[in-house]
N, C-alpha and C positions, 0 to 999 in steps of 0.2 A: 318784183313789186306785186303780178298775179298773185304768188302764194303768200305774199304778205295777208295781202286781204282776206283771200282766202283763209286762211289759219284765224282772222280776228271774225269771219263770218263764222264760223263753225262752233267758237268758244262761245261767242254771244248768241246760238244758238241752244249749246249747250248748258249755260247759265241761265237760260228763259226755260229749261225743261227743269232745274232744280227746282226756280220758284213756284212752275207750279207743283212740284210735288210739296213743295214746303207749305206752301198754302194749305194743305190737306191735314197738316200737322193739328195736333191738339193738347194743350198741357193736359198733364196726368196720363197720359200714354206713355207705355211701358217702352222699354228699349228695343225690344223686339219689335213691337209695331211700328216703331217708328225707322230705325232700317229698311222695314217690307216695302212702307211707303217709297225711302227715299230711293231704293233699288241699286244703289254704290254701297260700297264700302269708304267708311271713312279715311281720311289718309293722315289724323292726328287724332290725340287722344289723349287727354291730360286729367289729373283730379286736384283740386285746391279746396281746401275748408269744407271735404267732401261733399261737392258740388264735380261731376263728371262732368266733359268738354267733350264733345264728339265736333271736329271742325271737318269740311272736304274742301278740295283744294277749288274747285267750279265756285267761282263767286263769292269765296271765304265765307259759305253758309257753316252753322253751326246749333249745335243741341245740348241743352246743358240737362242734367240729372241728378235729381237729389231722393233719396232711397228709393234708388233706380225708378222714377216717373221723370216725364219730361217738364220742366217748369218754365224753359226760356229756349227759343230757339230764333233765326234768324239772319238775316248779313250785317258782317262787320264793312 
C-alpha cells in the first residue's frame, strides 16, 4: 500500500513540473524551442490535416504545429 502511494506521489509530482514548463510555452515558437522548454522527449507523435501532435505521456500534455510553429498546446 506504501509503494502504492508512493508511485501516485511522484507522478503528481512529476505532472506539476510539466505544467510549469508548459506555462512557459508560447504560440509561434518553433519546435525546437519548445522541446528545450519542456526537457523530455515526446512519447507520440502524429500529423493529421498537417497540423503536428507532439503528446507525453505525464499528464497527457501536448503541442500541436502547423508549418512547424506552435499554435495549440496543453492537457487533454
Amino acid at each position: 500500500m506504501k509503494r502504492a502511494l508512493f508511485a501516485v506521489a511522484v507522478l503528481l509530482c512529476v505532472s506539476c513540473q510539466m505544467d510549469k514548463r508548459f506555462s512557459r510555452l508560447q504560440t509561434g515558437m518553433t519546435k525546437t524551442q519548445v522541446l528545450a522548454i519542456v526537457g523530455k522527449r515526446p512519447t507520440g507523435d502524429k500529423t493529421q490535416d498537417g497540423v503536428e501532435t507532439l503528446q507525453w505521456e505525464t499528464g497527457s500534455h501536448y503541442a500541436k504545429f502547423k508549418n512547424g510553429r506552435l499554435v495549440d498546446y496543453g492537457v487533454e
